[in-house]
N, C-alpha and C positions, 0 to 999 in steps of 0.2 A: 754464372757459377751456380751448379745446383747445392741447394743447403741442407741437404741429407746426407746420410753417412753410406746411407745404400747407394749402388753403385746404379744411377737413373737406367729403368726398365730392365736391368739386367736380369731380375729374377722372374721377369715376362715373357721373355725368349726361354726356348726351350733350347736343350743340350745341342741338338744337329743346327740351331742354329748359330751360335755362338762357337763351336767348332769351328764355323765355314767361315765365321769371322774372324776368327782367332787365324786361321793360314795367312791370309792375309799381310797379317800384322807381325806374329809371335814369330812364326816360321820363316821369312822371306829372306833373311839373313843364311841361317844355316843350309836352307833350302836349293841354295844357287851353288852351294859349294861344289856340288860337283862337275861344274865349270871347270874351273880350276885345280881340282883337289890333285890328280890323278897325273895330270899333263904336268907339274909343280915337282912330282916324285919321280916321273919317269920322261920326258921331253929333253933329249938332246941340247934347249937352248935354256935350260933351266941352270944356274951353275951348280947346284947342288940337287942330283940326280943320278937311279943307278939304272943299269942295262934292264931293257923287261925280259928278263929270262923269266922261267915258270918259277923258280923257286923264288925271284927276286918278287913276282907276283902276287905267289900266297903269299908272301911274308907281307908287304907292304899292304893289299886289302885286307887279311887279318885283322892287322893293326888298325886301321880305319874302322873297321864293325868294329872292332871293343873297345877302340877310343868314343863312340857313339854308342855303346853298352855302359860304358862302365860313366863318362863324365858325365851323359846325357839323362841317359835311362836313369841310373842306379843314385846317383852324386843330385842332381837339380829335380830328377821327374819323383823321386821317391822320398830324399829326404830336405834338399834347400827349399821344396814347395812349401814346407811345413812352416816358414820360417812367413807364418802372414801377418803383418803389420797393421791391423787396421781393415786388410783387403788388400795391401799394398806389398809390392815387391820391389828388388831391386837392390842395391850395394848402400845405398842410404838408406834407406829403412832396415836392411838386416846390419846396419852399423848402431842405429839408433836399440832394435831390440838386443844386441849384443852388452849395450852399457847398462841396460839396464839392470836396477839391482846393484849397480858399481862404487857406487858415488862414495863408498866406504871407501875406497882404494882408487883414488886419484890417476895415479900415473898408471894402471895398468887403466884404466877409463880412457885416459889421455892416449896412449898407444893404442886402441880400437879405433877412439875418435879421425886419430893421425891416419890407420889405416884405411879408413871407407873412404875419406877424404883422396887421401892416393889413388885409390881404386874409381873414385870417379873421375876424379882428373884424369886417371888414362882411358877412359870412358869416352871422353872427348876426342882423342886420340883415333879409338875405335870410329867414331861417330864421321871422321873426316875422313879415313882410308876406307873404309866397308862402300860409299856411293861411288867413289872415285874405281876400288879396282871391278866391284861389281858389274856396271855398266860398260868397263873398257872391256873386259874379259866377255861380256855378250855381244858385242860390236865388233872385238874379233874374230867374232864365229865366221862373218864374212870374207875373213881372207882364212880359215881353217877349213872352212867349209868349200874352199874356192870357188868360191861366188864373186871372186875379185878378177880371176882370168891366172895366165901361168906367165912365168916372167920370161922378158923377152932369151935370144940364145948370146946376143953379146954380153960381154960380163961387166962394162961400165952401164951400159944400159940397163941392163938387169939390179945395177946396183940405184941407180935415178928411179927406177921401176918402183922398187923395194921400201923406197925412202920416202916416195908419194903417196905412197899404198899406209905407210904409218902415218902418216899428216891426215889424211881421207878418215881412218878410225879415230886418230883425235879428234878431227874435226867434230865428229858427226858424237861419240860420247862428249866433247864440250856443250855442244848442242841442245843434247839431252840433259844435262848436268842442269845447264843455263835454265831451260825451259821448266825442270823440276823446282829447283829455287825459286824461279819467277811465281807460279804460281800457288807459293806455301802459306798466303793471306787468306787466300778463298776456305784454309782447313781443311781438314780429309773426313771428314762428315759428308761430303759432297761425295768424292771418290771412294771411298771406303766401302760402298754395298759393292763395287766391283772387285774388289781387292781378292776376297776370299774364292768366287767361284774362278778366277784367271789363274791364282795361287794356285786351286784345287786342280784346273786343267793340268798345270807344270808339275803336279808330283806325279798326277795319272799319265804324263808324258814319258815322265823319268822312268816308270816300271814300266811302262812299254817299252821304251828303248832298249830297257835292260835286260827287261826277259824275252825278247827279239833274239839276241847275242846268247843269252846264259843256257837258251837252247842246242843251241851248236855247241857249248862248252861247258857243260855240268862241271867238268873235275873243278872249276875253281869252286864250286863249293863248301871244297876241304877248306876253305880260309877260314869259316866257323871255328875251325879248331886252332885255339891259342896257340900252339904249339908252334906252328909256322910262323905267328910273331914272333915269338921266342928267340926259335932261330934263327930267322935272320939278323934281329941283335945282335946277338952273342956271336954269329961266323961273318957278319958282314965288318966288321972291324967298325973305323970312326965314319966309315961313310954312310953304313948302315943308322948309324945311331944322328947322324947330322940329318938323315932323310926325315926323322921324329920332326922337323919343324915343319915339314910340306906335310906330312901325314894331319898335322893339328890342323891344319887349315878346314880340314869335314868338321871340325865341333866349333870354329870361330864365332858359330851365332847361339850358342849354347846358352848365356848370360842372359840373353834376350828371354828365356823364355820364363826363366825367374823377374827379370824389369820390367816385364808388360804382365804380369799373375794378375795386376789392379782393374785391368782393363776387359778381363774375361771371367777370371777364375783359377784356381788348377785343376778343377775338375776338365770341362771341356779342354783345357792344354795338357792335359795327358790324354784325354780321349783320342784327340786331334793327333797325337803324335804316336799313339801306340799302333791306332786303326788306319793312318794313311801314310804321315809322313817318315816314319822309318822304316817299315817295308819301301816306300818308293825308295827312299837314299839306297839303303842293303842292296835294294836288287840292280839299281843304276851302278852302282858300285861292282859290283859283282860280273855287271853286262857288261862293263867297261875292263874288267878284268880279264873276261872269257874271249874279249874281241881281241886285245891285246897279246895274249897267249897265242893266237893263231897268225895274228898280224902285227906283231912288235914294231914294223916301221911306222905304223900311226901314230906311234909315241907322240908326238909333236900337239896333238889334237886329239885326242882318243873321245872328248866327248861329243863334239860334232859329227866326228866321222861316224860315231853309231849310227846315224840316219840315213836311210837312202837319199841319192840324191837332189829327189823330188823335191824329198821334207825337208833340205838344208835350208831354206829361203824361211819357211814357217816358224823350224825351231828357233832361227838365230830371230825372230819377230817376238816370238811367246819369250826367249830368254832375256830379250831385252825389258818386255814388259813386264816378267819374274822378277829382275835386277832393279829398274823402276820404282817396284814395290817394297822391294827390300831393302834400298836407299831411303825410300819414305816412313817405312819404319821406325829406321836410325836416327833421320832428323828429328821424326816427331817423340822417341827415345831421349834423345838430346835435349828438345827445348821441354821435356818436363824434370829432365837433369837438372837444368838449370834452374827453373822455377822451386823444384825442393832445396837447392842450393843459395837461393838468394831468399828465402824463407826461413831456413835455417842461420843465414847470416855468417854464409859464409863469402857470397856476391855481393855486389853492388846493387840498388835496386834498379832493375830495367824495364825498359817499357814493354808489358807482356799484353797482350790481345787476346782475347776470349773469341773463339772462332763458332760458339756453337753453346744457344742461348739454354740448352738442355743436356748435352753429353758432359758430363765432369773430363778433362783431361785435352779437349779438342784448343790448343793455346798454339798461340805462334809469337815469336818473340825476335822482331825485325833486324835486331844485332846481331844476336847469333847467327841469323840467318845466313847474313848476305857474310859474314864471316864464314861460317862452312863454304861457303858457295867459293869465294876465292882460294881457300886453303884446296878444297876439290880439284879442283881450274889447276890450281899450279903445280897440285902432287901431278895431276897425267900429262901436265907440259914438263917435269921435273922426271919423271920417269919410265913416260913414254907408250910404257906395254904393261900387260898383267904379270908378266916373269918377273919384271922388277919390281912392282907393286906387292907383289908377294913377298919379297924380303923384307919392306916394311911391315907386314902384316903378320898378326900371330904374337910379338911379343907382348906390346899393353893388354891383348885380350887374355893373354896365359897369365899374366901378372895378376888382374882381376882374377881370374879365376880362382886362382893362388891365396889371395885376400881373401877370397868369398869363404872357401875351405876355411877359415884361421877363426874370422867371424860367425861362422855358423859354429864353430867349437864354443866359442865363448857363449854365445846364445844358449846352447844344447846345455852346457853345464851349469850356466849359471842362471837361466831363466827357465827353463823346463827342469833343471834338477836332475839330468842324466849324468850316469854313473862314469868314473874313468873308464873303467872296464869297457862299456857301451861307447863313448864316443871320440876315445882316443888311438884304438885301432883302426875305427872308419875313415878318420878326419885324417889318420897315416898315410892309409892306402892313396887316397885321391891326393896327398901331398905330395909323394914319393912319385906320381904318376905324372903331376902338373909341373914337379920339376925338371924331372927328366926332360918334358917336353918345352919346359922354359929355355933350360938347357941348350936343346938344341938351335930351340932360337934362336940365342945370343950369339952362335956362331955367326948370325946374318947381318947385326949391329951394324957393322961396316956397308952393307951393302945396302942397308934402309933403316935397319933393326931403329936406330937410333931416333927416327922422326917422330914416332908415337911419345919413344920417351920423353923426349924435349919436349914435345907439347905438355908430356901430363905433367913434368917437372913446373913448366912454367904455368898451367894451370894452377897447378897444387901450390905452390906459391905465390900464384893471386889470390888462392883463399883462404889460405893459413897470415896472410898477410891485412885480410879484411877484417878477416878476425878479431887478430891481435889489437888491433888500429883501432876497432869497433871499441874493445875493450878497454885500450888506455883514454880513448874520448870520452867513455864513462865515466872512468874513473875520477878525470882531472877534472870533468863536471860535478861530481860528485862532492869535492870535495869543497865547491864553492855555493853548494845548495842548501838547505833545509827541511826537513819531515814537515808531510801538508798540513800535519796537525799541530807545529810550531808555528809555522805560518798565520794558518788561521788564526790563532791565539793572539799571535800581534797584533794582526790588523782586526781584532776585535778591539784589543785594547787602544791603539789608533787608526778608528776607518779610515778608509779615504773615500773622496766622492764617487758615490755610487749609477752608476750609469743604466738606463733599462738593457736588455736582454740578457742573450746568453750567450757566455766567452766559454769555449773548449782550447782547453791548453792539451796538446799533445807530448806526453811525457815517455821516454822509453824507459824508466826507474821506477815501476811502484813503487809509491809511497812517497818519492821525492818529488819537491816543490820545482816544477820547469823551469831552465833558465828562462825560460821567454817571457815566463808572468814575473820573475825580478826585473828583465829588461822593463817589462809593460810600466808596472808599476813606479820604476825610477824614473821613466821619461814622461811618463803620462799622469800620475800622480792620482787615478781614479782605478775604478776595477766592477765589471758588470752585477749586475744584482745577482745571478745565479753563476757560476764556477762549476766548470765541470771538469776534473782532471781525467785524461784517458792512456790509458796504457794498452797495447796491444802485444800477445805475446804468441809466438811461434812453438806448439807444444812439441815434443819427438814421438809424434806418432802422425799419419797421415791426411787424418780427416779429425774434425771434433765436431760431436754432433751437437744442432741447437741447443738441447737442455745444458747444455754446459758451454756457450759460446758467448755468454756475457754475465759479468756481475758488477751488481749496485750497492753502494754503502755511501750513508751520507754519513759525510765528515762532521761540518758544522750546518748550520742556519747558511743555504743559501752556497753551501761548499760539497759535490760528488765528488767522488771518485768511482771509474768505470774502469774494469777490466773486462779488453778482449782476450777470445783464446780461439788463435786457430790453427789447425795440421800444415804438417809442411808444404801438404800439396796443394792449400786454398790461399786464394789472394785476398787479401785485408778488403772489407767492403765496410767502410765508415757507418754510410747512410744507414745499410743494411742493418748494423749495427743496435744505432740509435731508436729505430723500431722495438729494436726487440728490447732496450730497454722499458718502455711502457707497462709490461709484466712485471717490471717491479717497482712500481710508482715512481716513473722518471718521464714525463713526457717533455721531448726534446725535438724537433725538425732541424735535419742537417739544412737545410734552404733558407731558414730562419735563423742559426747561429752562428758566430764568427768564431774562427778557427785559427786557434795561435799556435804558429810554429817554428821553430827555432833550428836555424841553419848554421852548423858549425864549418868555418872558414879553416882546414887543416893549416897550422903552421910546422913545417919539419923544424925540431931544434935538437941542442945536441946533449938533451935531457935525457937519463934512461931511459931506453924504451925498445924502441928497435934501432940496428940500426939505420943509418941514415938512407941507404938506398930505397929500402922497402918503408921508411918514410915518406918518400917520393910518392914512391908506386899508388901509398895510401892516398896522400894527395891528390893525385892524378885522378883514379879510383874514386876518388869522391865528387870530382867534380863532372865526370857521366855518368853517376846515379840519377836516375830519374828523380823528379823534384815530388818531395813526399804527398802532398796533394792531390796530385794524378795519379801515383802508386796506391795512395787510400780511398783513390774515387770520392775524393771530399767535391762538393760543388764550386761551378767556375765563381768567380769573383765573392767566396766566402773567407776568403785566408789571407792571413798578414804573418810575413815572417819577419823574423826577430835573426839578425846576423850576428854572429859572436866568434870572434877567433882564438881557435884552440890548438895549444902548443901539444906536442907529443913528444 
């Protein structure tokens, strides 16, 4: 864990190179969409799709470029990048600068809090469909590309043909799924320097392919002009308007380039996106448009078939290693999801791994992990192909998206001090646009729509649920405790036998006396010479740098008290800690002290509180949290816990 607030070397590297890093990572999501984007709108086996005639053309690529103008460019690259936390981007950090300033007005605080939470939760959602259809949709290039052969001319055999030929692309994306998971211990520190120039290949692919095509077919150019979106709306009736959910699939990595800002910059990630990666989208977009206007029965495939034959075997090679990377993104997206999440306290604490003794963010977190990996596995044994994958896909992302508009309104007006006039026409526009497009979504509900949400629901309610639990354990502790400096006072006035070294009670209540030192004390009847109460607290902002990472106040003769303070996105380091105590007359060795901690035994009862289910849940929940010791990196065989069962 690096202990600076600067983001390690980043202000070392110069702008081209941190761009090249930045593809990689930022882009690999959005970047692949035009895989699928196109084939989603117009493809015969897609069920919600319309004929490529020329006007159904412009209309539909239109819409694409200013869906990519307007959420991309205009909406995340000019104004949500402003929204910097610390260095930090993302739905939880622009949750936390949103409340900020609130604490006057509770429930409208409470309702921001409620929505980032949402928005990550479907986050999750995102995190399991994006490797699952990515890589199935580049492994079918193989049978698009027909690189599989042509099916025989009987029509049961043709059908047994058909049927092995889909098993052979599961297979082989299960494959890669398995193999990507398997090795997410080793860290992408390792992989990472490859990531950007293989990225940078596939967008310099994407414009060649497209202006290959956009030669022979300038007139789709016209689609620059709104208007052709327009009207297709407006004259295509509800079919037209049902296509808005295929058409979103080109910005589905749009969020991403706001949740990795920490990891680059926004400077380089609009460089990155002004100077490569959306000219390549535009003009693949475009190529794909102009091939189609002349060959409408490609519909099926339009992006493979842009390639000559040759290059079919190559592209479908570079898209799988595109798709690959863009899956790797997501994960490693995901597991610092989680990490501000269980920081925050809104998770459990889990066992998170430090992949990388110098890069802030390089974390792998072997729950999560092998969880994506199943949930992966069973979406493309559950649904087969990218057609159906794409019904899943699109809604949690537009929902996020939706959120992010709502919370950057709150941000703009209550922490920068912008005007209605200024930020409630803008924060309109992009709402009216991601509705629409939610909209159409929901049409697909039945046909996948609904898997994202159920996960984020059931997300969202394991963390609204850790919360509450978190809070009523508090509380009921609370109320059986004492202030350190009542404490003290007692047992000034009846020592008890004093023991050599030094006890650290771990308290999550500044200022309150630990259950664990009343346990100590009633069964032990003795208490060490020097008392160090520690508190450690999770600030809402990213990073906290040293000069504010710990404070010392002596209570009594022989009694501290220590406050930690760290960002959402650092994990608690005890030892580390206890060093930096020394700067202010505390010399302390975690190697040398015993460490009291107090383990609460959940009882569900049928007290107010929550109800009884999500009692449970809390329960449950608590008993695979990692054990706080290993969570604080306290040393092996320095800790004695103190069990105590607490009713809720």
């Amino acid at each position: 864990m690096n202990d600076t607030t600067d983001k390690p070397g980043l202000h070392k590297l110069s702008t081209t190179t941190l761009v090249i890093a930045a593809l990689g990572v930022v882009f690999g999501d959005i970047g692949t969409s035009p895989i699928y984007t196109l084939k989603e709108c117009f493809s015969p086996h897609s069920p919600h799709h319309v004929a490529a005639t020329h006007a159904n053309l412009l209309g539909v690529v239109s819409l694409v470029l200013w869906a990519l103008i307007v959420l991309v460019c205009v909406k995340y690259l000019v104004f949500v990048l402003r929204a910097d936390n610390k260095g930090e981007g993302g739905v939880l950090s622009l949750m936390a600068l949103a409340s900020h300033g609130m604490s006057e007005t509770l429930k409208r605080r409470a309702v921001i809090v409620l929505l980032g939470l949402f928005g990550a939760a479907l986050l999750f959602g995102d995190g399991i469909i994006t490797p699952a259809i990515s890589v199935l949709s580049a492994i079918e290039g193989l049978k698009d590309g027909g690189l599989l052969g042509s099916p025989p001319a009987d029509v049961a055999a043709a059908l047994l043909w058909q049927n092995q030929r889909e098993w052979l692309i599961m297979g082989i994306t299960m494959v890669i799924l398995i193999a990507l998971f398997s090795v997410q211990f080793l860290g992408t520190a390792r992989m990472g320097r490859f990531f950007g120039p293989i990225t940078g290949l596939w967008f310099v692919s994407l414009a060649a392919l497209g202006v290959s095509h956009l030669i022979k077919g300038p007139e789709i150019l016209a689609a620059f002009n709104p208007w052709h979106g327009w009207h297709f709306l407006t004259t295509g009736g509800h079919k037209s308007f049902v296509i808005l959910g295929s058409v979103f699939l080109a910005v589905t990595g749009g969020e991403a380039l706001y949740a990795d800002m920490g990891h680059f910059g926004a400077g380089p990630i609009r460089r990155g996106w002004f100077s490569l990666v959306l000219p390549a989208l535009a003009l693949n977009y475009l190529g794909q448009g102009a091939m189609l206007m002349q060959q409408p029965d490609l519909a099926h495939a339009p992006f493979f078939q842009m390639a000559p034959s040759w290059a079919t075997l190559p592209l479908v090679l570079l898209a799988t290693a595109a798709t690959v990377i863009a899956s790797q993104a997501l994960i490693t997206g995901t597991y610092s999801l989680t990490l501000s999440a269980v920081q925050l306290g809104y998770l459990p604490r889990l066992s998170i791994r430090h992949t990388s003794e110098h890069a802030r963010g390089q974390i792998y977190i072997p729950l999560v992990n092998w969880l994506l990996m199943l949930a992966c596995l069973s979406l493309v044994l559950a649904f087969r192909n990218s057609t159906n994958l794409a019904a899943a896909y699109g809604v949690a992302v537009t929902m996020t998206m939706l959120i992010t508009t709502f919370l950057f309104y709150f941000a703009a007006r209550h922490l920068w001090r912008w005007s209605l006039l200024k930020t409630l026409p803008l924060c309109l526009m992009f709402a009216v646009i991601e509705i629409a497009f939610l909209s159409a979504n929901l049409v697909k509900f039945f046909d996948g729509g609904w898997f994202p949400l159920v996960v984020g629901v059931i997300i969202f309610t394991l963390m609204t649920t850790w919360a509450t639990g978190r809070r009523l354990v508090r509380a009921s502790m609370e109320k059986s405790s004492l202030s350190q400096e009542m404490l003290c006072d007692s047992l000034k006035r009846n020592p008890p036998v004093s023991v050599p070294g030094t006890a650290i009670f771990m308290s999550s209540t500044s200022g309150r006396a630990p259950i664990a030192l009343l346990h100590s004390l009633k069964h032990y009847r003795a208490i060490h010479e020097r008392v160090i109460f520690m508190t450690l607290i999770t600030e809402d902002e990213p990073w906290v740098p040293p000069s504010r990472r710990v404070e010392v106040e002596k209570i009594a003769e022989g009694f501290w008290r220590v406050t930690g303070r760290f960002g959402f996105m650092q994990k608690p380091d005890v030892p580390r800690l206890l060093r930096q105590c020394s700067n202010q007359d505390l010399e302390v060795s975690a190697e040398k002290a015993t460490f009291f901690l107090g383990r609460e035994i959940i009882v569900p009862s049928p007290r107010p509180g929550m109800v009884r289910w999500r009692e449970h849940i809390f329960a449950f929940a608590s008993k695979l949290a990692q054990q706080p010791a290993t969570y604080f990196q306290i040393p092996v065989g320095r800790v004695i816990e103190l069990g105590q069962q607490v009713e809720i």
